[in-house]
C-alpha positions in Angstrom: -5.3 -18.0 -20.4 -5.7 -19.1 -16.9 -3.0 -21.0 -15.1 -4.4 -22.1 -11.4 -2.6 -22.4 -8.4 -2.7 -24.0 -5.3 -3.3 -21.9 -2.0 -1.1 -21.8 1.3 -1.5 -21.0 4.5 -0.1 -17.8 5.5 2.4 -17.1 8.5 1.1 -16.6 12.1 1.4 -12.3 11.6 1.6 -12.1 15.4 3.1 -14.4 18.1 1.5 -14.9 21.5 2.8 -12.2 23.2 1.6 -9.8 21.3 -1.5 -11.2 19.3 -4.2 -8.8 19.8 -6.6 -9.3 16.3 -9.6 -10.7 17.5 -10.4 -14.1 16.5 -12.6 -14.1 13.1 -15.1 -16.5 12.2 -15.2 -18.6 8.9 -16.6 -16.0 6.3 -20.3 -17.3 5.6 -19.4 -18.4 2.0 -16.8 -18.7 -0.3 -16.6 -15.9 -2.9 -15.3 -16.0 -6.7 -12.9 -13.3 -6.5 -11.3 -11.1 -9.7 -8.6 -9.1 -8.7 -7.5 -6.4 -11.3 -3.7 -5.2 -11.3 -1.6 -3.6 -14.1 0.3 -6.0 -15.7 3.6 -3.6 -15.2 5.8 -5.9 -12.9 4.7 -9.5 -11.7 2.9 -10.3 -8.6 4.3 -10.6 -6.5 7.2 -8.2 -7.9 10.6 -8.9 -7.4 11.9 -5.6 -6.1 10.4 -2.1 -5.4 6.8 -1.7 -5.6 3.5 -0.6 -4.5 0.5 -1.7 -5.4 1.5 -4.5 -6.8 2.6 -6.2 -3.4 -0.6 -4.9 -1.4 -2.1 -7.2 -4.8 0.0 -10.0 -3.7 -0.8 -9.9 -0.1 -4.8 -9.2 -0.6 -4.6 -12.7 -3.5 -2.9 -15.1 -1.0 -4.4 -13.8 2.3 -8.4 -14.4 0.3 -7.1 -17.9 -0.6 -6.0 -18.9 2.3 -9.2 -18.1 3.8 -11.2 -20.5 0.5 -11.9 -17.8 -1.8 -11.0 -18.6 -5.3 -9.3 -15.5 -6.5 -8.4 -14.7 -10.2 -5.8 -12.6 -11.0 -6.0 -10.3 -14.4 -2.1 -9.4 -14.2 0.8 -10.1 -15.9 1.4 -13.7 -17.0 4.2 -14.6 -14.9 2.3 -13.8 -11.5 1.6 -16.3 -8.8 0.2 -14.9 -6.6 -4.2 -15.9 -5.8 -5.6 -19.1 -7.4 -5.4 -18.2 -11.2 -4.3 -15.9 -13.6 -5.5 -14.3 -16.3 -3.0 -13.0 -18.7 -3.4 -9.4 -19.5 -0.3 -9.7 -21.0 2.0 -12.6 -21.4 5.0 -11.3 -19.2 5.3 -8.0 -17.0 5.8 -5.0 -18.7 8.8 -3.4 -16.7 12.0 -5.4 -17.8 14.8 -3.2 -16.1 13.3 -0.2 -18.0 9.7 1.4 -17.7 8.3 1.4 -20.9 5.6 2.6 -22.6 2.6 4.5 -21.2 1.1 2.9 -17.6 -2.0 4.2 -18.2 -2.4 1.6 -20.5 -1.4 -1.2 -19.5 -4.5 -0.4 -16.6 -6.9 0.1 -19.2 -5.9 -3.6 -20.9 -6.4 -5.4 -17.6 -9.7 -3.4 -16.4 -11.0 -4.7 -19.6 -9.9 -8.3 -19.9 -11.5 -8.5 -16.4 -14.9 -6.9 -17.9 -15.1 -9.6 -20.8 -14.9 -12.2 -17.9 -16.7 -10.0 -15.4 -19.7 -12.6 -15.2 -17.2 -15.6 -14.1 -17.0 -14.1 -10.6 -19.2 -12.7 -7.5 -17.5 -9.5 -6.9 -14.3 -7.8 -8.8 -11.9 -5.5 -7.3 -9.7 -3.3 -9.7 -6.9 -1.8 -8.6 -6.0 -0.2 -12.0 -7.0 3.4 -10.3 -9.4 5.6 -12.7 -8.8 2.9 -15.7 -11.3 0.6 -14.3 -13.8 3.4 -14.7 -15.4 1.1 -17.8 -15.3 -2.2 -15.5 -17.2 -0.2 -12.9 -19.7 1.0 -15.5 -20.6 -1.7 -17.0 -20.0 -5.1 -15.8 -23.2 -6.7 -14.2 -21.2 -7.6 -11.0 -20.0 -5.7 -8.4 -17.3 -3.8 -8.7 -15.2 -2.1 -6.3 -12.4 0.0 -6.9 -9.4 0.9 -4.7 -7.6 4.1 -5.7 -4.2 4.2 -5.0 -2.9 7.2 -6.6 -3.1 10.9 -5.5 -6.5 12.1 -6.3 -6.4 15.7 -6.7 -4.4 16.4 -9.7 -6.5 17.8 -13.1 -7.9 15.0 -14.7 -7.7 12.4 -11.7 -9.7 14.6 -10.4 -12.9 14.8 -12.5 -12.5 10.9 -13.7 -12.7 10.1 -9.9 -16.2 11.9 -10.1 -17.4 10.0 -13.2 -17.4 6.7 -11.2 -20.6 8.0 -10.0 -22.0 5.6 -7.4 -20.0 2.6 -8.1 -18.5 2.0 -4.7 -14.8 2.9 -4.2 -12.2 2.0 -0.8 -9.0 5.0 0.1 -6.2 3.3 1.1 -6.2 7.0 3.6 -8.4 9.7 4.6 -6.2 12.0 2.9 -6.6 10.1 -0.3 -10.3 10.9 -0.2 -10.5 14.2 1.2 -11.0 16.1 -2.3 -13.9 13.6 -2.9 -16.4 14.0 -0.2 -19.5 13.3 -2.3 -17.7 10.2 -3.7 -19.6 6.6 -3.2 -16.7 5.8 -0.6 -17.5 2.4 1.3 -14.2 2.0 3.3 -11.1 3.6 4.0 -8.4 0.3 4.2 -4.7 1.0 4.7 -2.6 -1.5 3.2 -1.3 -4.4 4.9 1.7 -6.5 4.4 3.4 -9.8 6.1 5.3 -7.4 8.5 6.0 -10.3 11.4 9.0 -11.5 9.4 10.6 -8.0 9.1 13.8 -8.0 11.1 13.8 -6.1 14.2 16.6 -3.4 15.3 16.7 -3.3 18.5 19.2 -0.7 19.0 19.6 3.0 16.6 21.7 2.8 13.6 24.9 4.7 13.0 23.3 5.8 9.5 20.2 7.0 7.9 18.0 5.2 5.1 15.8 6.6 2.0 14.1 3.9 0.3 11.5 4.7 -2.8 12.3 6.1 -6.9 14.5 8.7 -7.9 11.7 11.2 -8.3 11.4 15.2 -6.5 8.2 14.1 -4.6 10.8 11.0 -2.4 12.4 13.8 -0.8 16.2 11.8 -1.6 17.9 15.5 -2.5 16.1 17.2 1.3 17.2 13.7 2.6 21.0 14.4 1.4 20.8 17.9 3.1 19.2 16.6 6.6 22.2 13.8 6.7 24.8 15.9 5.7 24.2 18.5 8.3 23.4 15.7 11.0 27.0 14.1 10.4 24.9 10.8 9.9 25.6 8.9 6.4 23.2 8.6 4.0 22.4 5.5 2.3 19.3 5.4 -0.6 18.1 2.4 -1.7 15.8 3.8 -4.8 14.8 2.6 -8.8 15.5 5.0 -11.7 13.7 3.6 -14.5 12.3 5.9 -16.6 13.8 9.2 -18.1 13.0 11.3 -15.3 14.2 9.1 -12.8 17.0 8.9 -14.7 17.3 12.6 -14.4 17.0 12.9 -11.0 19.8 10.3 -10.1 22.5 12.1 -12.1 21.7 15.5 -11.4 20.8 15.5 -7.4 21.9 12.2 -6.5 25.2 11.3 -8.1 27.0 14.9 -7.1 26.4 13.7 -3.8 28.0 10.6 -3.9 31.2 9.9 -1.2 31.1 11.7 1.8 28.8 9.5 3.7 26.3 9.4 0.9 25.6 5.8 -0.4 23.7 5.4 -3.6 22.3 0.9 -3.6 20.5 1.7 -6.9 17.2 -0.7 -6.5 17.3 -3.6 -3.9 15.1 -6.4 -3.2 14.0 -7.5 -0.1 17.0 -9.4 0.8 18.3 -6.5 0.9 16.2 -3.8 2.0 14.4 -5.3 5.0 18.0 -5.2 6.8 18.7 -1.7 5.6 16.0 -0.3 7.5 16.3 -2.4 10.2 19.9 -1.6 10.5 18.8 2.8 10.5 19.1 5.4 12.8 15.5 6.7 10.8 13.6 6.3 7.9 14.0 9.7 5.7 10.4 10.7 3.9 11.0 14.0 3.5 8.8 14.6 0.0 6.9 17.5 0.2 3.6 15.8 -1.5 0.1 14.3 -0.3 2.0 10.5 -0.5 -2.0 8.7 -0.7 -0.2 5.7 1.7 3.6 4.9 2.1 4.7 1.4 2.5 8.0 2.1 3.0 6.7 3.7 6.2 5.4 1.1 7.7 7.8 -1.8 6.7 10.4 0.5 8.4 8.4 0.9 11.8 7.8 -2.9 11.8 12.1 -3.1 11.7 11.4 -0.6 14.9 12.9 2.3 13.1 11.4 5.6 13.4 10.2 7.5 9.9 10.9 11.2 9.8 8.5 12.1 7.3 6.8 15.5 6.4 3.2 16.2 7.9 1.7 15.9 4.6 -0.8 12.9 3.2 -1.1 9.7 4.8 2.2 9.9 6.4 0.5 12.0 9.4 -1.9 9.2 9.8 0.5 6.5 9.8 3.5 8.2 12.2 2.3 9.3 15.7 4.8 12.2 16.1 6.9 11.5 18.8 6.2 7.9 19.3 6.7 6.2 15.8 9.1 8.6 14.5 8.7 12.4 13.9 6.1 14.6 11.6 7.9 18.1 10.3 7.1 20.8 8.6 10.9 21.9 7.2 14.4 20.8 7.4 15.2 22.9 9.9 12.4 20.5 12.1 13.9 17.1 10.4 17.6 18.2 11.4 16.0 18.5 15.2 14.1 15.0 14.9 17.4 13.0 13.4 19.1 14.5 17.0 15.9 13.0 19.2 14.9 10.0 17.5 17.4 7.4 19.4 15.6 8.1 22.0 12.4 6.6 21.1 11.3 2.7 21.7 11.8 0.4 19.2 10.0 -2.0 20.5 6.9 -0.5 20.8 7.3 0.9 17.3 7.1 -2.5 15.9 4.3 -4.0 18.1 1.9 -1.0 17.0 3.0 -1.1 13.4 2.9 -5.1 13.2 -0.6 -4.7 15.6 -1.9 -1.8 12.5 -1.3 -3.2 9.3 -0.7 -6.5 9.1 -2.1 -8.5 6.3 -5.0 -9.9 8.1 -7.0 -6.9 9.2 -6.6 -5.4 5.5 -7.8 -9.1 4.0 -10.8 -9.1 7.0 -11.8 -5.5 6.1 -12.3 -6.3 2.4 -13.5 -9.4 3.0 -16.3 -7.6 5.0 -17.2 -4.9 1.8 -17.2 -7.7 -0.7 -19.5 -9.9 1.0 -21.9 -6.2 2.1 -21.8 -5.6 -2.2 -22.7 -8.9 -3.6 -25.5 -9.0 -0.9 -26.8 -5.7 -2.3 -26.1 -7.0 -5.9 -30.1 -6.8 -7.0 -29.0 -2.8 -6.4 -25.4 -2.7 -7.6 -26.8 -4.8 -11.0 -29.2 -1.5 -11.8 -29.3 1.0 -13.8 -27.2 2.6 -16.5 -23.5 1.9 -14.9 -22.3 4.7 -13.0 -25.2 6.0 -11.5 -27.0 2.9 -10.3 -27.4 3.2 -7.0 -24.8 1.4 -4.4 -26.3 0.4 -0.9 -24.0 1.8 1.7 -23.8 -1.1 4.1 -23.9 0.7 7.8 -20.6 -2.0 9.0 -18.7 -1.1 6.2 -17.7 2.8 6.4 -15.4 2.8 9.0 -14.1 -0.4 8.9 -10.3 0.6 9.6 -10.7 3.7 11.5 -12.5 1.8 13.9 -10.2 -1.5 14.4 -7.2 0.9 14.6 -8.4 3.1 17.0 -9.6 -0.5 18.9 -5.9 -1.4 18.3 -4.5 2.0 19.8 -6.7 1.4 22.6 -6.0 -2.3 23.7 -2.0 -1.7 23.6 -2.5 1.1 25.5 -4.8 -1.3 28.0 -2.0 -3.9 27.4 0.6 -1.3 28.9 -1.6 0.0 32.0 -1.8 -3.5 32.6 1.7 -4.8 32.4 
C-alpha cells in the first residue's frame, strides 16, 4: 500500500564562503524512481544506521529535484514521495530479529511485481536484488553496500552478470574487476548542519555496533595508554553484540571508559564534535564508513586503520591519521591536536555532501533508461548493459576536481 508524500526543499549544503559544487542544470526530465531498502529500521532511522540514511538522503534529495520516488521499505518510512510497504512497520524494535537476508529478499521482490510502474529502480538490498536485476523489464541498478569478498557474496556478486551495479568505494569493488560496474558513488549525507569543534577535545570517541570488526576493544587500549578517556556510543542488538558488550566492553567500564549504549543524533553529532579523534581502529575492509565522515564534517580527525575505504576517505596527516597497529594509533592520538579543524570540515562538507551523491546517480539513471532498448534484452543477467562513457568515473573525477579547487582556493587566499 502506497502512502504519498509531499517533497521539500533541502538545506543550502554549503554557505557562500565555501560553496564550490558547480551549478547543475535542471535534469532533462523527470524520472519515476523505485528505491529498494530492507524494511529493517524506518527511513529515515531513528538512531544508528547505514544504509538506511544514505536511503533517506538519496529519496528526498531526487524529490527535491521533481523526481517521483517510491520507496519499497518499511511502512512507517517518510522519506521520497511514496511508499510501498514491504512490511507494515520496521523490523528492528529494540532487538534484531530474525534473519536480514530476508527481509532484502521481501523488498527486492515487492519492487519486481511493481517493477513496470517506474523508469529505472535502484535496490539497495545488496546480492538479494539479484532476482529484481534478472528479471524485471526496467532497469535496474544495484548499489552494494556490504563487503564483497566473503564466500558466497562473492560468487552471487558474479551472477548479476551484466546488470549494472555502483561501489559505494574502490575497495568495495576491487575483488570484482570483470563486474558490469557503472560508478563508484561514496555516500553523501546533510553534513552542513553538523556542529563544528573548533578546538581538540579532552576525550576520545568510538561510534558504530558492539561487533570485533568496530575496533571498540583496540579503541579501549589506544585511550587507556594515551591517558585520554574513552567514550563509545555503539548498539548491541543481536546476540553477538550482546556478547561483545559484556565481555570486552563492560570490564572496561570506570577509569575514563564511558559506555552511551546507542544514541541518536541529538546526541551523537555533539559527541564527535566535542573529540579529541574519531577511533576506527577495526581491522576489516569497512566497504565505506559514515561515521568517518560525519566526524570530519564536526572537524574532528578519524584515526582509522589503512584498510577499505577508510584510506580513501582520510588523507593521512590532514583529515586525521591512517595506521597500521596500535603502536602507530597511540603516536597519532599524541599529534592529532595539531591538525586544522577547519579545513577538515570544508573538504569533508566539499566531498560528500548530499548533492554530489544525488547528481552522480541522477547522471547513471538517466545514462540506463536511455540505453533501455539494451538493458530490456535478453535472458536477465546477461543482457547486455551499455556502459555510458560519463558515467564510470563519476566520483573519482568530481573529487579529485574538489581536491583541486580548495587547493586553488588556498594558493589564492
Amino acid at each position: 500500500m502506497s502512502s504519498p508524500r509531499s517533497a521539500y526543499a533541502p538545506e543550502r549544503l554549503l554557505d557562500d564562503a565555501t560553496q564550490i559544487v558547480e551549478p547543475r542544470p535542471e535534469p532533462p526530465r523527470t524520472l519515476r524512481i523505485a528505491l529498494v531498502a530492507p524494511p529493517l529500521l524506518p527511513i529515515p532511522p531513528q538512531r544508528y544506521a547505514g544504509t538506511e540514511r544514505v536511503v533517506a538522503a538519496l529519496a528526498d534529495g531526487l524529490v527535491a529535484r521533481g523526481h517521483h520516488v517510491t520507496l519499497f521499505a518499511s511502512g512507517d518510512s517518510t522519506a521520497g514521495s511514496e511508499t510501498v510497504a514491504v512490511i507494515p512497520k520496521a523490523a528492528w524494535h529494540g532487538r534484531s530479529t530474525g534473519d536480514s537476508a530476508i527481509f532484502g529478499m521481501l523488498a527486492a521482490m515487492a519492487a519486481l511485481d511493481q517493477a513496470d510502474r517506474f523508469d529505472v529502480v535502484h535496490s539497495h538490498v545488496d546480492v538479494m536484488s539479484l532476482p529484481l536485476a534478472r528479471q524485471a523489464r526496467v532497469p535496474v541498478l544495484t548499489t552494494f553496500h556490504a563487503r564483497l569478498d566473503l564466500p558466497g557474496l562473492y560468487e552471487a556478486v558474479l551472477a548479476f552478470g551484466r546488470a549494472p551495479l555502483v561501489a559505494i568505494s574502490e575497495s568495495q569493488r576491487r575483488w570484482h574487476p570483470t563486474a558490469n560496474w557503472v560508478a563508484t558513488i561514496p555516500h553523501g549525507l546533510p553534513l552542513r548542519s553538523m556542529p563544528f569543534g573548533a578546538e581538540p577535545g579532552s576525550y576520545l570517541a568510538v561510534v558504530g555496533r558492539a561487533t570485533p570488526e568496530k575496533g571498540i576493544a583496540e579503541a579501549i587500549e589506544v585511550a587507556t595508554a594515551s591517558s585520554f578517556p574513552l567514550r563509545i556510543a555503539a548498539k548491541a542488538l543481536n546476540a553477538s553484540e550482546r556478547t561483545y558488550l559484556d565481555t570486552h566492553i563492560r570490564p572496561a567500564l570506570g577509569a575514563g571508559v564511558q559506555y552511551l549504549g546507542e544514541v541518536g543524533p541529538d546526541e551523537r553529532d555533539p559527541l564527535l564534535a566535542g573529540a579529541r579523534a574519531t577511533l576506527m581502529l577495526g581491522a576489516w575492509p569497512e566497504p565505506f564508513g559514515l561515521v568517518a565522515i560525519e566526524s570530519l564534517a564536526t572537524g574532528t580527525p578519524v584515526i582509522a586503520r589503512r584498510a577499505g575505504a577508510l584510506a580513501e576517505i582520510i588523507e593521512h596527516g590532514v583529515d586525521g591519521f591512517l595506521v597500521d597497529d596500535l603502536s602507530e594509533a597511540k603516536l597519532a592520538v599524541s599529534l592529532v591536536g595539531d591538525l586544522d579543524r577547519a579545513r577538515i570540515r570544508e573538504r569533508a562538507i566539499a566531498r560528500f555532501n548530499v548533492d554530489r551523491m544525488v547528481s552522480a546517480y541522477e547522471r547513471v539513471y538517466l545514462a540506463l533508461v536511455d540505453g533501455r532498448d539494451e538493458l530490456a534484452g535478453g535472458d536477465g543477467g546477461d543482457r547486455a548493459v551499455r556502459r555510458p562513457s560519463s558515467v564510470p568515473s563519476v566520483v573519482s573525477v568530481q573529487v579529485a576536481a574538489t581536491n583541486d579547487e580548495l587547493a586553488g582556493r588556498r594558493a589564492s587566499a
